[in-house]
Residue frames as qw, qx, qy, qz and C-alpha x, y, z in Angstrom:
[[0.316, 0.697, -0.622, 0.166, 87.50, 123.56, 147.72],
 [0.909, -0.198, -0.323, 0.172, 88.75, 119.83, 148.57],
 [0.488, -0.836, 0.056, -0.247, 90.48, 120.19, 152.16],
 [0.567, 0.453, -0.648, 0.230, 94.15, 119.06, 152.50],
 [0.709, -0.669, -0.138, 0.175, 94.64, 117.13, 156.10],
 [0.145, -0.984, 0.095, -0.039, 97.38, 118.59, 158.23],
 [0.745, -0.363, 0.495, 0.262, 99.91, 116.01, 157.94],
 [0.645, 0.598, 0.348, 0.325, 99.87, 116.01, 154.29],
 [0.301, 0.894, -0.077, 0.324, 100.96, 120.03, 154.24],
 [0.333, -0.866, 0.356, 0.115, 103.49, 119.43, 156.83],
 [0.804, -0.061, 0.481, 0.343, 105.16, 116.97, 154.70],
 [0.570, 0.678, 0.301, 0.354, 104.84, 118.80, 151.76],
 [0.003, 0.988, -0.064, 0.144, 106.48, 121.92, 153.75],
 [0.669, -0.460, 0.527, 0.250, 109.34, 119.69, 154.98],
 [0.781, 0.313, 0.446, 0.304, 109.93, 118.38, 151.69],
 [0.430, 0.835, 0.204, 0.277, 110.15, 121.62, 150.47],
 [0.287, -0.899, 0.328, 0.044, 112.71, 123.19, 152.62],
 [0.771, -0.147, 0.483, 0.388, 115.05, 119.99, 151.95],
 [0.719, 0.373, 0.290, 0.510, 115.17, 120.83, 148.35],
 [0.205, -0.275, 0.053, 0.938, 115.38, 124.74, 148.79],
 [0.111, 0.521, 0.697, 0.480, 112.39, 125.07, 146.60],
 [0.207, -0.696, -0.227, -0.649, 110.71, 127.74, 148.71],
 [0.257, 0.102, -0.555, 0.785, 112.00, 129.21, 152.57],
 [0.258, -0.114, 0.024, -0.959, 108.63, 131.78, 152.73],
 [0.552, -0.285, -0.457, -0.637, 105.59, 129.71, 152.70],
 [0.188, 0.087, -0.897, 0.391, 106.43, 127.77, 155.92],
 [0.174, 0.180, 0.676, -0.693, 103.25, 129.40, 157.97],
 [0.375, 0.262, -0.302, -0.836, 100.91, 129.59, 154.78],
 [0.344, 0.191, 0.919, 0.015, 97.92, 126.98, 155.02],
 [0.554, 0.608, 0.279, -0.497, 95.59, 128.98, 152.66],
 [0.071, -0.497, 0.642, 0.579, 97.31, 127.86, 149.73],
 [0.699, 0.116, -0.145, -0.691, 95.03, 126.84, 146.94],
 [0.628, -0.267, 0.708, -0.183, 95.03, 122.71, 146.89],
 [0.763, 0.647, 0.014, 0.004, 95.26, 122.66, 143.41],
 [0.048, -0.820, 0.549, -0.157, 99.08, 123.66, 144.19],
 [0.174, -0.654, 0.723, -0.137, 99.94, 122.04, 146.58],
 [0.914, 0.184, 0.353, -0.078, 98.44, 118.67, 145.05],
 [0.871, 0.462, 0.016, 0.164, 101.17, 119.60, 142.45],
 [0.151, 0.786, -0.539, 0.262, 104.00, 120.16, 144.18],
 [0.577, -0.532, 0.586, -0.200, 104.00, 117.58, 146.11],
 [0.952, 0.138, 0.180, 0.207, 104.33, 114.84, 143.57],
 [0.501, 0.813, -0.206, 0.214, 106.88, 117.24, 141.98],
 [0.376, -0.756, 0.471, -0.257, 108.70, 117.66, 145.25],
 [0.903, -0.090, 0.407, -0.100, 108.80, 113.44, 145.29],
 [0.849, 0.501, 0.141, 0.093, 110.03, 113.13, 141.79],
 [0.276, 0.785, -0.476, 0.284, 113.17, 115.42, 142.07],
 [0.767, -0.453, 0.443, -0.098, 114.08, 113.32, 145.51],
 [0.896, 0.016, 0.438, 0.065, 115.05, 110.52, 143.30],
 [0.665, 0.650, 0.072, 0.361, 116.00, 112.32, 140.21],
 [0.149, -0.831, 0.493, -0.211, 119.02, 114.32, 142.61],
 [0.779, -0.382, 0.497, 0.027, 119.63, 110.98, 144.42],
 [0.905, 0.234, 0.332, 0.125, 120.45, 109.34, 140.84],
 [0.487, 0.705, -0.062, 0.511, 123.19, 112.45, 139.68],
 [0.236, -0.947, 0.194, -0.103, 124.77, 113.56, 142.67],
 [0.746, -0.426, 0.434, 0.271, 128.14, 112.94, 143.27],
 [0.465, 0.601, -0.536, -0.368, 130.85, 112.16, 140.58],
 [0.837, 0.336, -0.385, -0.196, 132.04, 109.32, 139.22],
 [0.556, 0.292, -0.754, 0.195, 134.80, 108.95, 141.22],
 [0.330, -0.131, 0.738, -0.574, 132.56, 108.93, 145.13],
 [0.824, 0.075, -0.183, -0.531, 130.61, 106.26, 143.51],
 [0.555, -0.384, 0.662, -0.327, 130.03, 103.07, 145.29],
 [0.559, 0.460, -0.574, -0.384, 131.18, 100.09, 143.32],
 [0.410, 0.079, -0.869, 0.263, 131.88, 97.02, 145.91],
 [0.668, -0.360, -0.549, -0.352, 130.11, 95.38, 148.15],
 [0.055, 0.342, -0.604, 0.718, 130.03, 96.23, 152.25],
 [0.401, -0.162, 0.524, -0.734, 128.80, 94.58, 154.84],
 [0.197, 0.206, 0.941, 0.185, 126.47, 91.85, 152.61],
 [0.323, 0.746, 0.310, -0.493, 124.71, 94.97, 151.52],
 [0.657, 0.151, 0.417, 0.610, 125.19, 95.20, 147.54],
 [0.460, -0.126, 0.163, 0.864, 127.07, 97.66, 146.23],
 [0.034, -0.397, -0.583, -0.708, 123.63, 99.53, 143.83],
 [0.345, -0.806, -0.419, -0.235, 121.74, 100.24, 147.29],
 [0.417, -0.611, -0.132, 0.660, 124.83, 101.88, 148.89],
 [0.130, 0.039, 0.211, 0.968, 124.83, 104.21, 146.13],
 [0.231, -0.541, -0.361, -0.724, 121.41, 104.73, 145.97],
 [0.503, -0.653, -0.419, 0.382, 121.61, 105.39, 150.03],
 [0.450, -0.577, -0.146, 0.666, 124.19, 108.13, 149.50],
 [0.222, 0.207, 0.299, 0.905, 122.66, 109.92, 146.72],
 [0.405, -0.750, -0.467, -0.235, 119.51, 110.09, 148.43],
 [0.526, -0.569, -0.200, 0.599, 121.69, 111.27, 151.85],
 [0.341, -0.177, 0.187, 0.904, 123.10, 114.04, 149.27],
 [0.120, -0.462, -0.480, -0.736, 120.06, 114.91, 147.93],
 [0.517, -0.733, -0.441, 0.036, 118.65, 115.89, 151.53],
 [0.629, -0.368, -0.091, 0.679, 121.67, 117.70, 151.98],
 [0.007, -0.761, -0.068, 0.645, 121.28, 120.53, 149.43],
 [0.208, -0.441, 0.543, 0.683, 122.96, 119.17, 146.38],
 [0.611, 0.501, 0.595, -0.147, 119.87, 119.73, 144.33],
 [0.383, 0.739, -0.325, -0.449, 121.33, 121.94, 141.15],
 [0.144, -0.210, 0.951, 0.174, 123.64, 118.47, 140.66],
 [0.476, 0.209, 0.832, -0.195, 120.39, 116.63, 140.62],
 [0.486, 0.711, 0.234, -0.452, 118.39, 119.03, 138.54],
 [0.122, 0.663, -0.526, -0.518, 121.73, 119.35, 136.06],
 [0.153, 0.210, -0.928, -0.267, 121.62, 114.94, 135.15],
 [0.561, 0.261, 0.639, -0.457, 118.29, 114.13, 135.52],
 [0.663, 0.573, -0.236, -0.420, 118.09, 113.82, 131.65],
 [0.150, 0.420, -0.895, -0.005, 120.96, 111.83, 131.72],
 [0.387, -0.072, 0.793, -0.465, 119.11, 109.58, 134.28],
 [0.701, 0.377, 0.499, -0.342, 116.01, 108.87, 132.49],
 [0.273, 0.638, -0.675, -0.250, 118.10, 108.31, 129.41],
 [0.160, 0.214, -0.953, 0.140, 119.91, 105.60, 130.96],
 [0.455, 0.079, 0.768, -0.445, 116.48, 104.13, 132.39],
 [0.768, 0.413, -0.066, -0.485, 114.75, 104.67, 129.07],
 [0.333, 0.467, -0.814, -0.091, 118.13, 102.61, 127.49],
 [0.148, -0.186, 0.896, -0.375, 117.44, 99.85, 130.42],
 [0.764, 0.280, 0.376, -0.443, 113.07, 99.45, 129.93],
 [0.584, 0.552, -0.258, -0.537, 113.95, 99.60, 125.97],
 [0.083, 0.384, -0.913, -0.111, 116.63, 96.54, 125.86],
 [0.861, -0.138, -0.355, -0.337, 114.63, 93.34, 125.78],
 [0.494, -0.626, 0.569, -0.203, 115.33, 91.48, 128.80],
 [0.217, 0.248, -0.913, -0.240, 117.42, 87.86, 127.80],
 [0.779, -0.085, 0.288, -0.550, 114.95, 85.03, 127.66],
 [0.222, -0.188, 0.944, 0.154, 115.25, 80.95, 126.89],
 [0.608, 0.276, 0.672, -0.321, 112.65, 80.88, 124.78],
 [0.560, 0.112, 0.683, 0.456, 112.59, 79.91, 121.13],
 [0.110, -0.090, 0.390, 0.910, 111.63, 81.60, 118.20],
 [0.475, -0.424, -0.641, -0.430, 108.01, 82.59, 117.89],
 [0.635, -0.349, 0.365, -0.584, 107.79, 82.66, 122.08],
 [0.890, -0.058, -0.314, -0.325, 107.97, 79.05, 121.85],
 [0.386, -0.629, 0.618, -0.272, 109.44, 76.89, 124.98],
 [0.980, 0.173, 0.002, -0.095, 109.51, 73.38, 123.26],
 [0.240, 0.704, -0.631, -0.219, 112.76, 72.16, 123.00],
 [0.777, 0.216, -0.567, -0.167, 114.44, 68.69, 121.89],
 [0.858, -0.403, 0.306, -0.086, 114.66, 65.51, 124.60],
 [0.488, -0.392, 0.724, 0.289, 116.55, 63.35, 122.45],
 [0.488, 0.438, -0.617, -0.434, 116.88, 61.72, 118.71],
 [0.818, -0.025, 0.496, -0.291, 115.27, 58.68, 118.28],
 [0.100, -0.398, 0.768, 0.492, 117.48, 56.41, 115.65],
 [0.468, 0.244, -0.587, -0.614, 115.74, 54.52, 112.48],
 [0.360, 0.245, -0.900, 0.025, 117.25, 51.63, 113.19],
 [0.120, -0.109, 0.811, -0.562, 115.62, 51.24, 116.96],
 [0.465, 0.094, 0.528, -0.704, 112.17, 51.40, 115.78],
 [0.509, 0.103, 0.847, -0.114, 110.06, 48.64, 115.18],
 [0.356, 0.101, -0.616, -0.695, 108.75, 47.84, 111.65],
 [0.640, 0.172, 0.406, -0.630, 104.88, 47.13, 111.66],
 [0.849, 0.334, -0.188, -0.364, 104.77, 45.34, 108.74],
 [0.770, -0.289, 0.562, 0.084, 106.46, 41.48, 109.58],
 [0.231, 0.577, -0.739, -0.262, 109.55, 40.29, 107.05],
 [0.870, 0.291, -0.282, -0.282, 108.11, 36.57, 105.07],
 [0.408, -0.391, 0.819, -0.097, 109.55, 33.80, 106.66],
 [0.601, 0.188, -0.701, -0.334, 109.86, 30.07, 105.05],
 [0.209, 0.059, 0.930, -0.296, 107.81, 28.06, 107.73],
 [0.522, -0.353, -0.352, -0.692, 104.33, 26.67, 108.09],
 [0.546, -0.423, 0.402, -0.601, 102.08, 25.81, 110.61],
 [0.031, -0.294, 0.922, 0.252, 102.02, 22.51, 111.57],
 [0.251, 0.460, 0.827, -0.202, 98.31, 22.31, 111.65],
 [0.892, 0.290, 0.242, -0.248, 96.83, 21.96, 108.69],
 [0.361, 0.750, -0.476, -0.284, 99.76, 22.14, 106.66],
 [0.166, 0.486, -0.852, 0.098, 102.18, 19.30, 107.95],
 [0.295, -0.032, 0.902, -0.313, 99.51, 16.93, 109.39],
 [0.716, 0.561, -0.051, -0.411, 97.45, 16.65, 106.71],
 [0.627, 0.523, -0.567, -0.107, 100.22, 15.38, 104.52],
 [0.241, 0.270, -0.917, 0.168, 101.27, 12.91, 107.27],
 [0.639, 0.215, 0.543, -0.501, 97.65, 11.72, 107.75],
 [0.742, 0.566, -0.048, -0.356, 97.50, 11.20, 103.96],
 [0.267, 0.495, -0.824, 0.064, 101.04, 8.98, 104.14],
 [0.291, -0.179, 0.839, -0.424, 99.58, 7.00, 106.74],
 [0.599, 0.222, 0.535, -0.553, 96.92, 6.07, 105.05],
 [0.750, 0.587, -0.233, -0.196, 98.05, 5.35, 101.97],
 [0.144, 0.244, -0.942, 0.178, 101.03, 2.83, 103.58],
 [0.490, 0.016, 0.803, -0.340, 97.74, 1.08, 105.57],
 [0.824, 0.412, 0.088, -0.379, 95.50, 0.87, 102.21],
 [0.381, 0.579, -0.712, -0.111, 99.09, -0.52, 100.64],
 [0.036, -0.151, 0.953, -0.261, 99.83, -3.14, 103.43],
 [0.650, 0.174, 0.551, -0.494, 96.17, -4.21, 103.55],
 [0.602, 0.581, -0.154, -0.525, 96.24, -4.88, 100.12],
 [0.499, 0.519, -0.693, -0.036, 99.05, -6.69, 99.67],
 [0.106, -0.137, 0.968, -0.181, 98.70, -9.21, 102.67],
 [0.704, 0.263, 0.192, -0.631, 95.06, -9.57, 100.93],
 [0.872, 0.385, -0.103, -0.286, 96.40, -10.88, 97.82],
 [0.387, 0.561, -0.681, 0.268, 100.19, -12.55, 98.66],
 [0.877, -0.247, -0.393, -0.121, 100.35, -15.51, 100.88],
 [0.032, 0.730, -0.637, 0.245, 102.73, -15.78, 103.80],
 [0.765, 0.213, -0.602, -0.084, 104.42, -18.89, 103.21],
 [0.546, -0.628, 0.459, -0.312, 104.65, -20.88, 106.43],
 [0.306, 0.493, -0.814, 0.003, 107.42, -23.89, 107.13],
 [0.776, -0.100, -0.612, -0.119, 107.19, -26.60, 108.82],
 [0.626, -0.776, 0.029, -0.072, 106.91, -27.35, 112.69],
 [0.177, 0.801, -0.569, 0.046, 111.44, -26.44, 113.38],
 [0.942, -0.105, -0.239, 0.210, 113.46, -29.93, 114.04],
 [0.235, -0.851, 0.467, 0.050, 116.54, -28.83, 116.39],
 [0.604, -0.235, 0.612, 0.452, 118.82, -32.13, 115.17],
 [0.584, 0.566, 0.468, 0.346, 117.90, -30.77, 111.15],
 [0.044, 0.650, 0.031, -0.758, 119.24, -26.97, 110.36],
 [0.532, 0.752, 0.389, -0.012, 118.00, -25.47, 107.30],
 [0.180, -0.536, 0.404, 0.719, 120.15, -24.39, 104.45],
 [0.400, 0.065, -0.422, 0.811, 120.69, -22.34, 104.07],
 [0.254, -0.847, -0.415, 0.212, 119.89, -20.28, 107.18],
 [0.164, 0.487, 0.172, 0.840, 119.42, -16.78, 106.60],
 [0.162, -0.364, -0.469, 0.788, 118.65, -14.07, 109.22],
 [0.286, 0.800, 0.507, -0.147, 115.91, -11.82, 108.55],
 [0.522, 0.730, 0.334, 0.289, 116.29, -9.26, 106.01],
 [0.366, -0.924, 0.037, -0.104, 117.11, -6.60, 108.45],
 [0.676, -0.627, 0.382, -0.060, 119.91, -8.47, 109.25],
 [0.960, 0.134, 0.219, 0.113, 121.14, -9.70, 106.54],
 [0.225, 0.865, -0.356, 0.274, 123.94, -6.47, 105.64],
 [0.489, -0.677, 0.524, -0.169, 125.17, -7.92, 108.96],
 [0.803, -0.386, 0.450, 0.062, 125.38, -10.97, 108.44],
 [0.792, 0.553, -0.021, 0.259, 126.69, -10.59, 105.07],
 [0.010, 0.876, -0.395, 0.275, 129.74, -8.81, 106.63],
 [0.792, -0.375, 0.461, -0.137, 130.02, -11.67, 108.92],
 [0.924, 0.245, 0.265, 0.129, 130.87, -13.58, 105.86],
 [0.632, 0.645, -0.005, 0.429, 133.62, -11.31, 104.43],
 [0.029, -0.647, 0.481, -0.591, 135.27, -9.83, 107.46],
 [0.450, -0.052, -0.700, 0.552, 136.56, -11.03, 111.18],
 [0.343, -0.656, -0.669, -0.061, 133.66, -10.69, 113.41],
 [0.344, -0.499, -0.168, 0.778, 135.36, -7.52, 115.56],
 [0.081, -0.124, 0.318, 0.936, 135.82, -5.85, 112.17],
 [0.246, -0.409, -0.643, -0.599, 131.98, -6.53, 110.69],
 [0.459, -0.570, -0.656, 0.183, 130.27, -6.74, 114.10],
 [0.268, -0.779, -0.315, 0.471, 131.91, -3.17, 115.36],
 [0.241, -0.501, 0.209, 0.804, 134.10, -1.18, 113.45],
 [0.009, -0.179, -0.375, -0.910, 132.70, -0.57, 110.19],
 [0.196, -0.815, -0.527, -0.141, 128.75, -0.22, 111.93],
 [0.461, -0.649, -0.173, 0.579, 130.64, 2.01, 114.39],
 [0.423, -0.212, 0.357, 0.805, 132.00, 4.09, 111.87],
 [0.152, -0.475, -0.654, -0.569, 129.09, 4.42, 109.58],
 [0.303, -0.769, -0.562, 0.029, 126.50, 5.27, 112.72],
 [0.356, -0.595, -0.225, 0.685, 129.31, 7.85, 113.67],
 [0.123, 0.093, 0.252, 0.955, 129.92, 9.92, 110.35],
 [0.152, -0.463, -0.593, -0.642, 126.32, 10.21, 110.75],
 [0.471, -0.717, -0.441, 0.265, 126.17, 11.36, 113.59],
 [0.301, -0.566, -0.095, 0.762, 128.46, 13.84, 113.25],
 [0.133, 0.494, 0.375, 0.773, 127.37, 15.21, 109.34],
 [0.084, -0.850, -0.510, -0.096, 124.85, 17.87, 111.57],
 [0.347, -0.895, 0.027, 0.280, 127.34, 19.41, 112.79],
 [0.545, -0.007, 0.531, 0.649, 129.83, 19.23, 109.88],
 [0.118, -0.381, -0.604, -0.690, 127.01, 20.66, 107.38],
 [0.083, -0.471, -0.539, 0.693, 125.55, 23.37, 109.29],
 [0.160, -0.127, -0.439, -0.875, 124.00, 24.84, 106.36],
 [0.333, 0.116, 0.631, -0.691, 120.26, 25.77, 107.86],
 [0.542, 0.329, -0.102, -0.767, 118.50, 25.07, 104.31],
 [0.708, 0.079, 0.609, -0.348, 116.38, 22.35, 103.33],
 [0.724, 0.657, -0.043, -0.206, 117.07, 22.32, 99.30],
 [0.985, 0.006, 0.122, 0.122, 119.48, 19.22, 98.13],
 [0.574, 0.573, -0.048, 0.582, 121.89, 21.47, 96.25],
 [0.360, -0.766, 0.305, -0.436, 122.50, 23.56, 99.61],
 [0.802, -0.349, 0.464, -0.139, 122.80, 19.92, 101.67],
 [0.628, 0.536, -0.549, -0.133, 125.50, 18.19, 99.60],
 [0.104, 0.428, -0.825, 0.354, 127.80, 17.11, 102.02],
 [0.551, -0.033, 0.609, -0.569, 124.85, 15.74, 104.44],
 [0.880, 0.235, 0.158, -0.382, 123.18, 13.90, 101.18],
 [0.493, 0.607, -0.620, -0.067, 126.01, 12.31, 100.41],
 [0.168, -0.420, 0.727, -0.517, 126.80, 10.90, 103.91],
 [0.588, 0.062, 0.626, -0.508, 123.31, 9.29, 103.77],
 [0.847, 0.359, -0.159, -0.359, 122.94, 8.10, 100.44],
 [0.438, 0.492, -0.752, 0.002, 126.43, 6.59, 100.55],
 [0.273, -0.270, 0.720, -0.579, 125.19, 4.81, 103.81],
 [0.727, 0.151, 0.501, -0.444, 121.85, 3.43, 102.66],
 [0.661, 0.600, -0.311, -0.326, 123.31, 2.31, 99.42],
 [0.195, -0.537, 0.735, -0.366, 125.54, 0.33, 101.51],
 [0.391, -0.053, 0.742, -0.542, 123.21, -1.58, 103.32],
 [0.806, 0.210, 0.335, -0.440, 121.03, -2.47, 100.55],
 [0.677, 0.548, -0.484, -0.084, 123.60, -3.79, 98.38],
 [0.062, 0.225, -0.914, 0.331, 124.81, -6.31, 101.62],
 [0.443, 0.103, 0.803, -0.386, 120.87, -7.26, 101.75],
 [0.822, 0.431, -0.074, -0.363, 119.97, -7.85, 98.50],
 [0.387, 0.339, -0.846, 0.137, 123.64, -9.87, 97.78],
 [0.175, -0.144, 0.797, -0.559, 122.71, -11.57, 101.36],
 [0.688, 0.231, 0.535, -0.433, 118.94, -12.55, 100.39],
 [0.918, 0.319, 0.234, -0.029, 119.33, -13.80, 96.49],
 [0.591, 0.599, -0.538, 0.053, 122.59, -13.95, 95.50],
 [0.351, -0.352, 0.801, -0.335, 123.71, -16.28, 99.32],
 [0.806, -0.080, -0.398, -0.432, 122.31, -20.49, 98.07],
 [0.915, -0.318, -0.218, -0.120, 123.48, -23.57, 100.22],
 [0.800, -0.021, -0.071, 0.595, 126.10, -23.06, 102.69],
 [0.125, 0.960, 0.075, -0.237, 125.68, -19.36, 102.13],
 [0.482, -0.207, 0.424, 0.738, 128.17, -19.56, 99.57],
 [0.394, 0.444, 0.013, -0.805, 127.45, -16.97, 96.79],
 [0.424, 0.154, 0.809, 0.376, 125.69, -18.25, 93.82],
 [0.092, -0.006, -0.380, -0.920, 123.64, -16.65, 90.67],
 [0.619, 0.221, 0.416, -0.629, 119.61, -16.64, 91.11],
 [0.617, 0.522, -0.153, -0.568, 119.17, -17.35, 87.76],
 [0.377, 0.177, -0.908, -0.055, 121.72, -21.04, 87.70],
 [0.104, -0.207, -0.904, 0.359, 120.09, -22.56, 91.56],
 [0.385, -0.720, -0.498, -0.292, 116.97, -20.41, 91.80],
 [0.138, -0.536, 0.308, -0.774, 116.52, -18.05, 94.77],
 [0.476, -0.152, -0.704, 0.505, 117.53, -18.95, 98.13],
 [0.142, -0.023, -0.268, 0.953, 114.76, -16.90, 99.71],
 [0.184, -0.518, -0.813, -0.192, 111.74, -16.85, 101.38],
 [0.281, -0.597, -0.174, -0.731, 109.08, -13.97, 102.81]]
């Protein structure tokens, strides 16, 4: 037989006198140890299960005293009443008790986690619009290597095989050494020059000399910003090809009138009555 120490059975004999359980055994240590191994948890278990039914409803401690809350002064002063004597109370709602504790394990405590146990939840919405499109939107450029220098390598060389050619097989006609007391007529300005000076001849030097070049160099200056249209096809650029055809059409119809239709005197005359006043 396993030996109980001696502290153990005086606790168990205190314990027992609190609840009233037994008055008689006080001096009895031969008790078997099977027993009193089971009375003493028993003895433990009512303790709590009195403390949690004594009293009524209305000596029941609901507010807070003292910054002690309000659930351990009641469960001070059912324990204080269950040391006191008022075990039939205890013995009568202990069902009740473990009721209300089953009711309390069973409930599922609240949690913040999704459905499934899952704790993912949403940062933020990311719009269509915001994100980038891998695949690049066809633009109308090219590079300018090869694309655009190529074709102006192949202009350039086909104006130098032109101009070689032609000062191969066309003479350029040279005058005589100039006489300053003899002017030639008529005298004609170079070609370049000759819109001008053909204005000279039909307008008051202010008016040919500034105001209509002035005028002309400005509309063309300002058509870019008139005809802001960004597209390179003719039927888009009206206004702008207008501006410039009506300009160079101008000019070569005051230097062709100016080189063969201007004979002696620069007065006008027909190519085809004096011959052509006009040399390379």
């Amino acid at each position: 037989m396993t030996e109980i120490p001696e502290h153990l059975l005086k606790r168990s004999q205190e314990r027992r006198k609190a609840l009233g359980l037994s008055g008689e055994d006080d001096g009895d240590d031969a008790a078997p140890a099977e027993e009193t191994a089971a009375e003493v948890p028993a003895a433990e278990e009512a303790v709590p299960a009195a403390a949690a039914a004594s009293g009524s409803d209305a000596d029941a401690i609901t507010e807070d005293k003292g910054g002690v809350p309000a659930h351990l002064l009641e469960r001070s002063r059912r324990r204080k009443a269950a040391l006191a004597g008022d075990a039939p109370a205890a013995a009568a709602s202990a069902g009740a008790a473990r009721a209300a504790a089953a009711t309390a394990v069973a409930a599922p405590a609240p949690t913040t986690s999704g459905p499934g146990g899952h704790t993912q939840r949403l940062l933020t919405v990311v719009k269509s619009g915001s994100i980038q499109q891998a695949r690049a939107e066809a633009q109308d450029k090219v590079h300018t290597w090869p694309h655009l220098l190529a074709i102006e390598l192949a202009s350039i060389l086909s104006l130098m095989a032109f101009i070689t050619i032609f000062s191969a097989l066309v003479k350029a006609p040279l005058l005589g050494e100039a006489d300053v007391n003899q002017t030639p007529n008529p005298s004609k300005a170079p070609w370049y020059f000759l819109g001008l000076q053909e204005l000279l001849k039909m307008f008051h030097p202010m008016v040919a000399g500034v105001t209509i070049p002035g005028v002309a160099l400005g509309v063309l200056a300002i058509t870019p910003y008139i005809d802001k249209n960004p597209s390179n096809k003719p039927t888009d650029r009206k206004f702008a090809i207008v501006m410039l055809t009506m300009f160079l059409m101008m000019w070569a119809t005051l230097v062709i009138i100016g080189s063969f239709f201007r004979g002696e005197g620069f007065n006008f005359v027909f190519p085809w009555n004096k011959g052509i006043f006009f040399e390379l």
